[in-house]
N, C-alpha and C positions, 0 to 999 in steps of 0.2 A: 605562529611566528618562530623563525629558525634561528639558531645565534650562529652567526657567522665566526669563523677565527678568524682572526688579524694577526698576518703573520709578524708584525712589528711588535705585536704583545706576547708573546709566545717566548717560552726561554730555552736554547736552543739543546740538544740531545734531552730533552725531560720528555718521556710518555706522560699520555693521560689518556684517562678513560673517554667513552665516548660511548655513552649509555644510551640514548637517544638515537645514535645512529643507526640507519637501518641495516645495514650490512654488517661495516667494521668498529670492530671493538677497543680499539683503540686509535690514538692520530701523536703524530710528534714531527716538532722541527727538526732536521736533522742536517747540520752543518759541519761543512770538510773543506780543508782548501781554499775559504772565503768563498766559498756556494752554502745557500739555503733550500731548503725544499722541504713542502710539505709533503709528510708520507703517511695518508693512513693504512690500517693493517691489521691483520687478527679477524678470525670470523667472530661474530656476534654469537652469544650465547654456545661456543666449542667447549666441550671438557678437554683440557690440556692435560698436559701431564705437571704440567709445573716444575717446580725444584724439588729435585731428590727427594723424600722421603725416606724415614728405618722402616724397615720393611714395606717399603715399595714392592706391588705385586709386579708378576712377572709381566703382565697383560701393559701396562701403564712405561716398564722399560721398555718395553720393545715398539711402543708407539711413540715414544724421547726420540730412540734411535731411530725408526724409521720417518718421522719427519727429519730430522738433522739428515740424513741418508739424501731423503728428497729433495732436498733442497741446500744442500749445501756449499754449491756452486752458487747458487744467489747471498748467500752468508758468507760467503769470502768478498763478494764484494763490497763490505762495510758498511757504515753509516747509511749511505745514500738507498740504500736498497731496502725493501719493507721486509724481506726475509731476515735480514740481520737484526731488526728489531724483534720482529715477531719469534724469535731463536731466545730472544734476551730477557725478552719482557711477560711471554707466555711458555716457553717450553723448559 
């Protein structure tokens, strides 16, 4: 049995996890402009880099930068987009 979201239940820009799911690792409402949308996002089980670290190794910045690099044309487009999450909430 699958739990469905209900986008009426959901509070809107709050990630949550999404442990169960097969792919992504996360899912969030994500409202702009009086539009809703669900977005989920993040690969399932990825070593991210996270937030900064002291003495973060060299190996773990340069994988920050180089997603932010790859994608950073979809994180200017804000809210609505699953990169700007995935920017926010994993890297």
């Amino acid at each position: 049995m699958s739990l469905r979201l209900v986008k009426a239940n959901m509070a809107c820009n709050k990630p949550k996890k999404t442990p169960s799911h097969p792919k992504k690792s996360h899912v969030v409402k994500a409202c702009a402009n009086g539009k809703e949308k669900i977005i989920r996002f993040g690969e399932q089980g990825a070593s991210t880099a996270g937030k900064p670290k002291s003495g973060e190794s060299a190996k773990m910045k340069a994988k920050r930068k180089s997603f932010k690099a790859r994608h950073g044309k979809n994180i200017a487009k804000g809210k609505m987009s699953a990169a700007y999450w995935a920017d926010k909430v994993k890297w």
